[in-house]
N, C-alpha and C positions, 0 to 999 in steps of 0.2 A: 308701321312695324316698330316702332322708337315705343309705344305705348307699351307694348308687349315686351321690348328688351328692359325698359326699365321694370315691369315688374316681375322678371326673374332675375332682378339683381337684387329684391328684398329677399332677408332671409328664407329660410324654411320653404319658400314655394318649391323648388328642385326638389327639397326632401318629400313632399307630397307628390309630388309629380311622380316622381320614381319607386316611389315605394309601395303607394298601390297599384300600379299598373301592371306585373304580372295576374293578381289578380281580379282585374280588371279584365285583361287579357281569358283567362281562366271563366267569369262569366261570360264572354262573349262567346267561347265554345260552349257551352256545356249544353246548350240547346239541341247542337244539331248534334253531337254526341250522342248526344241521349237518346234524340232522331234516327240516326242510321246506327248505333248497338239493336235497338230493338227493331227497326225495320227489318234491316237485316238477319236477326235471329227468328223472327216471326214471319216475315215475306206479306205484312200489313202496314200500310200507310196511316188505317184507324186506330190500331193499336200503337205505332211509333206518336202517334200526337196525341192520343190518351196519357201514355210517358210523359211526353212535355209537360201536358197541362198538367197531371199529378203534383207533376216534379215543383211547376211556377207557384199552384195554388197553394200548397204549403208553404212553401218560402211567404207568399204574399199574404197569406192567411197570420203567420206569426212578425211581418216586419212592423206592424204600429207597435207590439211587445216586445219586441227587440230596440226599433229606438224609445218608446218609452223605459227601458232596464238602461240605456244611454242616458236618459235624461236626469234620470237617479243618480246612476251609478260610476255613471264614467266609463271609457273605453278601453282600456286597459284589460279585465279579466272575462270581460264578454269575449272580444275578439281573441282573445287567448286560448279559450274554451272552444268555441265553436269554430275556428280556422282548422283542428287539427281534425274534428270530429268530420267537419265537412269531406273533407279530402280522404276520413279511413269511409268516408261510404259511396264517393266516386270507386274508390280499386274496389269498394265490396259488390257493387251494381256492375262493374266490368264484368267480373265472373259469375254470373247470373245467367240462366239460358231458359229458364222457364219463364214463361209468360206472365204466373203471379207473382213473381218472386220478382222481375223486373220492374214492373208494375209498385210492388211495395217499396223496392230502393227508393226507387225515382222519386216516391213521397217522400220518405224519413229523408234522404238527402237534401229535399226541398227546406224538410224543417229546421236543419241545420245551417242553413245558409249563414255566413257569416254578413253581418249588416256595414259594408265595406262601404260604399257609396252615403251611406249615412252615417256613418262616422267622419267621411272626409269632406263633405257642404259644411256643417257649421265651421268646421277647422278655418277654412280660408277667412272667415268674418273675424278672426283672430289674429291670425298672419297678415295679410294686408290691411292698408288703409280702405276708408268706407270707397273713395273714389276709384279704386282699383276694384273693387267687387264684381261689376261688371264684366271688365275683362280677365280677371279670377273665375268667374264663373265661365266665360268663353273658354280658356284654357282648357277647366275640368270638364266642360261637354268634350271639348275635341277631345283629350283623352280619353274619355268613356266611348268616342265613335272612332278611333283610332283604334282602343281592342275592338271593338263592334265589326273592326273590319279584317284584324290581323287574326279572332277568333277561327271566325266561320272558315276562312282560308286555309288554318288548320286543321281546325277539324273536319272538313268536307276531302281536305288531300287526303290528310291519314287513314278517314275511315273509308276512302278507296285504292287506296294504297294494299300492298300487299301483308301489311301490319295493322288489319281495321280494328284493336284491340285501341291502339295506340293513343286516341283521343281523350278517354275517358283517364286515363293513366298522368298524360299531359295536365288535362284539368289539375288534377290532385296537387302535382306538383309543384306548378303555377300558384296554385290556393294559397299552399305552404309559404312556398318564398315571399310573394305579394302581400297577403295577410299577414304574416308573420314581422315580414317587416315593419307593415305602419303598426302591428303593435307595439312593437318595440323602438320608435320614436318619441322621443321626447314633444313632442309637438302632440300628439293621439293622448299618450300614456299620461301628461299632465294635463289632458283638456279639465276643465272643470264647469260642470255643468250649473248650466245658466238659472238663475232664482225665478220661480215665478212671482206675478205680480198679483197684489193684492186682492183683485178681483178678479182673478185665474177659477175659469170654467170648465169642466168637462169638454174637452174638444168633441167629442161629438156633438155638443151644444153648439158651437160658432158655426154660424152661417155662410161664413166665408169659404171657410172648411166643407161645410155639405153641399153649396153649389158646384167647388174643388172636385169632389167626389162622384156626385153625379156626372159630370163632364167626364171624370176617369172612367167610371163605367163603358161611357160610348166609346171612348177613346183607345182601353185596355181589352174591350172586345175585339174589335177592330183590327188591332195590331195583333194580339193572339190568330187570329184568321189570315192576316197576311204572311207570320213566319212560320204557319206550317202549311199554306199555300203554295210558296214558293217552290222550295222543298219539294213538295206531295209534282208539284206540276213540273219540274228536270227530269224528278222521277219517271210520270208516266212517260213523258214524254221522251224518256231514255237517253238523258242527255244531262245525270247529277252534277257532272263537274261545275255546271253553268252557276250552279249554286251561289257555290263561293264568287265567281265575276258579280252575281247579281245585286251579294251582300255587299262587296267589294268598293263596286261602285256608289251604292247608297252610304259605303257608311265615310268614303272619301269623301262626297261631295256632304256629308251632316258634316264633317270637321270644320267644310269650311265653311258653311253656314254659319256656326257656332262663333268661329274667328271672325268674321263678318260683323257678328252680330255683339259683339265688346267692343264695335268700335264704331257705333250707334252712340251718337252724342247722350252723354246725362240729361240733356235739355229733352229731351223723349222721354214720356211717362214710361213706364215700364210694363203699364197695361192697354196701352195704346199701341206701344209699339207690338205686343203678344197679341192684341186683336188683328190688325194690321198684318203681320204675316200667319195667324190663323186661317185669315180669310186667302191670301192666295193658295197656303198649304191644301187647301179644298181644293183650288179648281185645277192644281196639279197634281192632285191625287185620282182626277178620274181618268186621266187617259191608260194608268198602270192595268184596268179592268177592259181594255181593248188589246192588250198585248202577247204576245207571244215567246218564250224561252227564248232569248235568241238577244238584236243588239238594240233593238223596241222596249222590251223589258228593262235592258240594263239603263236604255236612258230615261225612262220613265219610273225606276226606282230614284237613279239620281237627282230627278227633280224632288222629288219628296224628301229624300235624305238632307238637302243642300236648306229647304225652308224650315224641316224639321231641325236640324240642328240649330238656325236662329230662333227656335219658339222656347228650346230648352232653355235658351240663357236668360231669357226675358219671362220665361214663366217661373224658373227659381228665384228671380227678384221678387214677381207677386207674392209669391206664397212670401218671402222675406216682411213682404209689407204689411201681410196681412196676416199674420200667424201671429198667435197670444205669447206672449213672455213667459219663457219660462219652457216652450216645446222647441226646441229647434231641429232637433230629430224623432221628436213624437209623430208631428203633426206632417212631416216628410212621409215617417213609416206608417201612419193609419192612411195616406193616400196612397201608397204602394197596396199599400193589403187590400185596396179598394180598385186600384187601376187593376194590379197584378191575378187578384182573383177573378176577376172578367177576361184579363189576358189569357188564362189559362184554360177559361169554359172558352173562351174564342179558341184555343187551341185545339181541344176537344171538338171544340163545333166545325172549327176548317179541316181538321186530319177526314171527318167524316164525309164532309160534305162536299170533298178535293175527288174521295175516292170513288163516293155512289154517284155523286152527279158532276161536278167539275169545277177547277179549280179557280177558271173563270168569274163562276158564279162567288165564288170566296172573295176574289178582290173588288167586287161589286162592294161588299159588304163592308167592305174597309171603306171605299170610299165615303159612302154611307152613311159612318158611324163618325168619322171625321165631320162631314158637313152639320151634323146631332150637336158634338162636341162647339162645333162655332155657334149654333144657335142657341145653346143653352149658355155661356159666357155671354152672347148680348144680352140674351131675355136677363139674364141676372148682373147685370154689369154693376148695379148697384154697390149691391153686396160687397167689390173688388174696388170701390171707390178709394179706400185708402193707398192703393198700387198707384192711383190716377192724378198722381203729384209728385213735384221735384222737390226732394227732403232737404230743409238749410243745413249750415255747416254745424251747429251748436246741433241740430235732430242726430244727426251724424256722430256725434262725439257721445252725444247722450247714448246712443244706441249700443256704441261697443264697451262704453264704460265699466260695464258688469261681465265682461269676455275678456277682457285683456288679461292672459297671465304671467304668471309671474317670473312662470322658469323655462322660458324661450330663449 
C-alpha cells in the first residue's frame, strides 16, 4: 500500500480522482437505465437492448472523432459542450413513452456522449512520473469499476423503486457535476495536446492499431451480450434485483484486480503480463455459461471482474507502447468506436437472443468471443512487440518531454 499512498500525495492525482467520478458514476448507470425505462414502458427485453445498443453504438461510432477533436483541439470546449448536451437528452429520453421516440433518444444521446474517460488516460502521463503510470493507471481502472459498481446498484434500485423515473434523471445530474467539474480543472483545461511525429500515419494505417481492433471486435461483442444477458435473465427469471448483487460483485472484485495489477513489478513486460492473465481471464469466463441468477452467477461473475480488471491496467500500457505520437486519445477513441460498435450489435444480438431462445446461450457467446480475443493477440503478438520490453530511464524522460505542462 506505501506504493499507492505515496502516489496520492503527488499533486493533482486527488483532483482527477474526484472530479471525474460522478460521471463516471453516471456512465455506469446509464445502461441499465436505459434498460429498464424501456422495458418497462414496452414490456420487451428485445426492444430494452435494442435502446442499449442504439444508445452504445452511437457514442462508439463518434468516440475516435471525439478524441481525435482532443488531439487538435484540447479539452476544455469539447467537454464544455457536450457535458451539458448529454445530460438535456437523458431528462429528454426520461419523458419518452413511445417506442420510436425512445428508440431515437437513446441514439442522439449516445452521440452526445461526453468523451470523459478519454480525456482523463493521457492526463495521468502528465501528472505523475513514467514509474508511477502503472499504478496510475491501477487507480483509474478501479475507479472506472468502482462507478461500474456503485452505477448499476443505483440504477437497478431506483428503477424498481417506486420512483422508476429516477435513474435516468440521476444520470443527468451526475453528468453535470462530474463532467463539468474536470472541465473546469486546471489539469483537463490546460492539457495541451501532444505533436505528432514526423512520420505520423493514418491510424488506420498502424498495425498495431488493426490487430487492437480486431481483438476489440471479439471482445466488444462479447461483452455487449453479457450486459444485457444478465439483465434479460433476473428478468425472466423474476428475480431483477439480483442485477445489481451480480454487477456488484464483478465490478468489486475488477477494482481489485486493477489494484493488484499496479503492483506487478516494472520488471514485467506489459504485454506479457496482458497475455498472461488474458489467458486465465478465458478459462474463468466459462463457468459464468453454467450458472444460474442466484449465488453461482454472483461468483462466477466475480471471477471475471477480479482478472478483468488486471488486463485493463496492462492493456492501457500496450496501447501506451505502441501507439504513434502524436494520438493519445485518437487511437484510445478509434478503439472504442471499434470495441464499442460490436458492443452494442452484441447488445442487440443478447437482448434477442435472451428473450426467443435463452440467456444461457448468450453467455456461451461471451465466453466464446473472449477465448477469439486471446487467440488473435498470440497469432499477432508480433505486431505488440514494442509492449514486450522494459523502457530505460532516459526512454522515460524522452517520452513525457513533449507532455509536461506548464501551468500545473
Amino acid at each position: 500500500m506505501k506504493r499507492y499512498t505515496e502516489l496520492f500525495r503527488i499533486p493533482n492525482v486527488w483532483v482527477l480522482v474526484l472530479a471525474c467520478f460522478p460521471a463516471r458514476v453516471a456512465y455506469g448507470m446509464v445502461g441499465l437505465a436505459i434498460f429498464f425505462k424501456v422495458e418497462q414502458a414496452t414490456n420487451s427485453i428485445a426492444v430494452a437492448g435494442l435502446a442499449i445498443g442504439l444508445n452504445g453504438a452511437a457514442g462508439s461510432f463518434t468516440a475516435g472523432i471525439r478524441g481525435s477533436i482532443l488531439d487538435k483541439y484540447g479539452q476544455k470546449w469539447p467537454l464544455r459542450i457536450m457535458v451539458p448536451t448529454y445530460a438535456s437528452m437523458a431528462l429528454l429520453l426520461n419523458t419518452m413513452h413511445s417506442k420510436p421516440l425512445m428508440l431515437t433518444f437513446a441514439f442522439i444521446m449516445g452521440l452526445s456522449a461526453p468523451p470523459i474517460n478519454l480525456s482523463v488516460r493521457p492526463l495521468w502521463k502528465i501528472v505523475v512520473p513514467e514509474d508511477f503510470l502503472r499504478t496510475a493507471y491501477a487507480v483509474d481502472t478501479a475507479i472506472m469499476s468502482a462507478a461500474g459498481v456503485v452505477g448499476p446498484v443505483i440504477a437497478t434500485t431506483l428503477a424498481l423503486s417506486s420512483h422508476p423515473s429516477l435513474p435516468l434523471n440521476i444520470c443527468a445530474a451526475l453528468m453535470l457535476i462530474g463532467g463539468g467539474s474536470l472541465a473546469i480543472t486546471k489539469v483537463s483545461s490546460g492539457w495541451i495536446p501532444e505533436k505528432k511525429g514526423a512520420d505520423h500515419l493514418p491510424l488506420w494505417k498502424h498495425k498495431p492499431l488493426q490487430l487492437l481492433m480486431i481483438e476489440g471486435c471479439f471482445i466488444g461483442f462479447g461483452w455487449g451480450v453479457f450486459d444485457v444477458a444478465i439483465p434479460a435473465f433476473t428478468t425472466i427469471e423474476k428475480v431483477p434485483h439480483l442485477t445489481a448483487w451480480i454487477f456488484a460483485a464483478m465490478g468489486v472484485c475488477n477494482i481489485l484486480g486493477g489494484l493488484l495489477a499496479g503492483l506487478v513489478s516494472r520488471k514485467t513486460s506489459s504485454l506479457r503480463a496482458m497475455r498472461r492473465a488474458y489467458a486465465v481471464w478465458f478459462v474463468v469466463s466459462i463457468p459464468i455459461a453454467f450458472t444460474h441468477p442466484g449465488w453461482t452467477m454472483i461468483l462466477a461473475s466475480a471471477g471475471l471482474g477480479l482478472v478483468g480488471g488486471a488486463i485493463q491496467v496492462f492493456y492501457w500500457e500496450v496501447m501506451e507502447a505502441i501507439r504513434p505520437k502524436g494520438s493519445p486519445t485518437a487511437m484510445m477513441g478509434w478503439l472504442w468506436t471499434v470495441e464499442g460498435t460490436l458492443m452494442s450489435v452484441g447488445a442487440m444480438v443478447g437482448g434477442v437472443i435472451s428473450e426467443k431462445r435463452s440467456p444461457t446461450f448468450a453467455l456461451v457467446l461471451t465466453s466464446i468471443c473472449i477465448g477469439a480475443g486471446y487467440l488473435i493477440l498470440g497469432i499477432g503478438k508480433d505486431r505488440l512487440k514494442a509492449a514486450d520490453r522494459i523502457p530505460t530511464d532516459e526512454e522515460d524522460l524522452a517520452a513525457m518531454k513533449d507532455n509536461s505542462p506548464t501551468n500545473l
